[in-house]
C-alpha positions as CSV (number, residue, x, y, z in Angstrom):
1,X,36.5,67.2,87.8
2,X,35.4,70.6,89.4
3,X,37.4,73.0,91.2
4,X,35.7,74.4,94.5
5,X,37.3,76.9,96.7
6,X,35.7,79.8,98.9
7,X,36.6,81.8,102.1
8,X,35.3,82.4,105.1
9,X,31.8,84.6,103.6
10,X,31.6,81.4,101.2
11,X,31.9,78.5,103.0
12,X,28.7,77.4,103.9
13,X,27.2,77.7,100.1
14,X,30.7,76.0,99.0
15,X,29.6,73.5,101.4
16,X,26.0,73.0,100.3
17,X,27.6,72.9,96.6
18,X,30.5,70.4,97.8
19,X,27.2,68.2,99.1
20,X,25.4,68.1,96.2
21,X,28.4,66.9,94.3
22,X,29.2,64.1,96.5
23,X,25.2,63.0,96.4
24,X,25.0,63.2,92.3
25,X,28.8,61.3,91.6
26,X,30.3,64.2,90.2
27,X,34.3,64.1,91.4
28,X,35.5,67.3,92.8
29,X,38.3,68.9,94.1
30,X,38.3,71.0,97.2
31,X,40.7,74.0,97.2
32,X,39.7,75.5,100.4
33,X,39.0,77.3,102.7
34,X,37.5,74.4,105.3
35,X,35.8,76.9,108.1
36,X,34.5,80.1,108.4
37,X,37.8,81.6,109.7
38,X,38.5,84.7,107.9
39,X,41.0,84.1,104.5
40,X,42.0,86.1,101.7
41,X,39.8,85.0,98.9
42,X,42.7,85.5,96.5
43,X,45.0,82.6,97.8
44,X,42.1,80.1,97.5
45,X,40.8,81.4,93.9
46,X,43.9,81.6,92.4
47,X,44.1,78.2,93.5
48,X,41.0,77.0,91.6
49,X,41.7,79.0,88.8
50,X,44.8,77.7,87.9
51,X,43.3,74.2,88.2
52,X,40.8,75.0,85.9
53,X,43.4,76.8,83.7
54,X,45.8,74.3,83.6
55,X,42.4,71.5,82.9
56,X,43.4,69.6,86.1
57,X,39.5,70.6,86.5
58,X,37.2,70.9,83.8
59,X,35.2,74.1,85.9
60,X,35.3,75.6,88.8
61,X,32.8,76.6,91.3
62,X,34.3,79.4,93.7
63,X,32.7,81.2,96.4
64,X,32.9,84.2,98.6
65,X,30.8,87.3,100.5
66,X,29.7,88.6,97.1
67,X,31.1,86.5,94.4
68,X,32.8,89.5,93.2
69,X,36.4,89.3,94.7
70,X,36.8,85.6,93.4
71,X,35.6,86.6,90.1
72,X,38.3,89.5,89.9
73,X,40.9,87.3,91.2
74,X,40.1,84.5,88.3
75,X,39.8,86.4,85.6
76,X,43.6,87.3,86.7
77,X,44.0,84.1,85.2
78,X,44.8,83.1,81.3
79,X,42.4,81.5,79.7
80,X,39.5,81.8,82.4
81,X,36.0,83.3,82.3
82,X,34.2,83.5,85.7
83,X,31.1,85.0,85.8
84,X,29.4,86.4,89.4
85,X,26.2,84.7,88.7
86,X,22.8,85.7,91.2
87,X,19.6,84.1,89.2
88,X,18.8,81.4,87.5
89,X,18.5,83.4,83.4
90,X,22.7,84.0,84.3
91,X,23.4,80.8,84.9
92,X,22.4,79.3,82.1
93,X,23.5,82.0,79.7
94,X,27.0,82.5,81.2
95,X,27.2,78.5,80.0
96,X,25.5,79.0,76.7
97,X,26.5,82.7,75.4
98,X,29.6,83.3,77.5
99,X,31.5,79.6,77.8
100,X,32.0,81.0,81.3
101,X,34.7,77.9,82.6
102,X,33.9,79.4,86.5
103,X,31.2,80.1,88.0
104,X,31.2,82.5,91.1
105,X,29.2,83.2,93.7
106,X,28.4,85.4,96.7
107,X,27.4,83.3,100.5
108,X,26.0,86.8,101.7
109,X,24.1,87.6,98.3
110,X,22.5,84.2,97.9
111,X,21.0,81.0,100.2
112,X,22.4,77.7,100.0
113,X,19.8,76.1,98.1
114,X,19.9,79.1,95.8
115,X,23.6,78.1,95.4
116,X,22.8,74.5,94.9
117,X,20.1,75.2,91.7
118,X,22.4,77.5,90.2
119,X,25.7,74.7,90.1
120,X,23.6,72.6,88.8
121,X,22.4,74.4,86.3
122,X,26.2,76.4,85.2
123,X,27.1,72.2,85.2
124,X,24.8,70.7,83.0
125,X,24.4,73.6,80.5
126,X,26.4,73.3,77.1
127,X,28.3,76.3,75.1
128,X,25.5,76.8,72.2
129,X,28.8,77.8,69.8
130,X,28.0,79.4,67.0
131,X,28.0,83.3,66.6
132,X,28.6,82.9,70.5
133,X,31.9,81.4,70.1
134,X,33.7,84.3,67.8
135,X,32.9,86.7,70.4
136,X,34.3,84.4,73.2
137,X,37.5,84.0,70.6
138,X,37.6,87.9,70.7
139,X,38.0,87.7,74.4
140,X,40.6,85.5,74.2
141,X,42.4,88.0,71.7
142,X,42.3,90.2,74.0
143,X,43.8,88.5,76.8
144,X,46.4,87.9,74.1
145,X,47.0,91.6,73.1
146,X,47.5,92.3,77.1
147,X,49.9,89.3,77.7
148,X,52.3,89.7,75.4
């Protein structure tokens, strides 16, 4: 399942996101926001991010004006890695270097179709592992050291 949440600067790439999910079977589940009514970003990323955190969702797909704000607000979380992604080269390496678990986006840096291409791609990407996954282990240390 994937975690989706935005606000109001997000909406309509969440949206083209939340369509393309529906057409290719892949289950969801929609945190919010529902219109382009200005929200705090936080309350709907946290939102998502816990999901993800807690693996009621397996990733998360969050947007907002920038991508930015939501990626901050995530990373608050333990045990998540979202990376504000613009291109196509980012999307795939955030999956395949980074094990990036949400991917973040920005509805006034990027077009919906733009947004579309690059879910897809952050979704079907594996973690390559290898010398890769000691350095995302050393992240996790970290997040360690400043939790405890």
């Amino acid at each position: 399942m994937i975690a989706l949440a935005c606000d109001h600067g997000g909406y309509e790439i969440k949206e083209a996101v939340r369509n393309y999910l529906e057409n290719q079977h892949i289950p969801y589940k929609d945190f919010g926001t529902y219109d382009t009514q200005s929200v705090d970003y936080p309350v709907y990323a946290e939102k998502a991010a816990r999901s993800v955190a807690d693996k009621e969702c397996e990733l998360g797909i969050i947007c907002c004006g920038t991508g930015i704000g939501v990626s901050m607000t995530a990373n608050k979380i333990k045990g998540i890695r979202a990376a504000v992604v613009t291109n196509e080269f980012c999307a795939e390496m955030t999956r395949r270097h980074n094990n990036a678990n949400i991917l973040c986006m920005g509805g006034r840096v990027i077009d919906e179709q733009t947004a579309v291409k690059l879910a897809d791609i952050f979704l079907h990407t594996p973690f390559d592992g290898g010398r890769h996954e000691n350095r995302v282990n050393m992240i996790t240390e970290i997040e360690n050291r400043e939790n405890s």
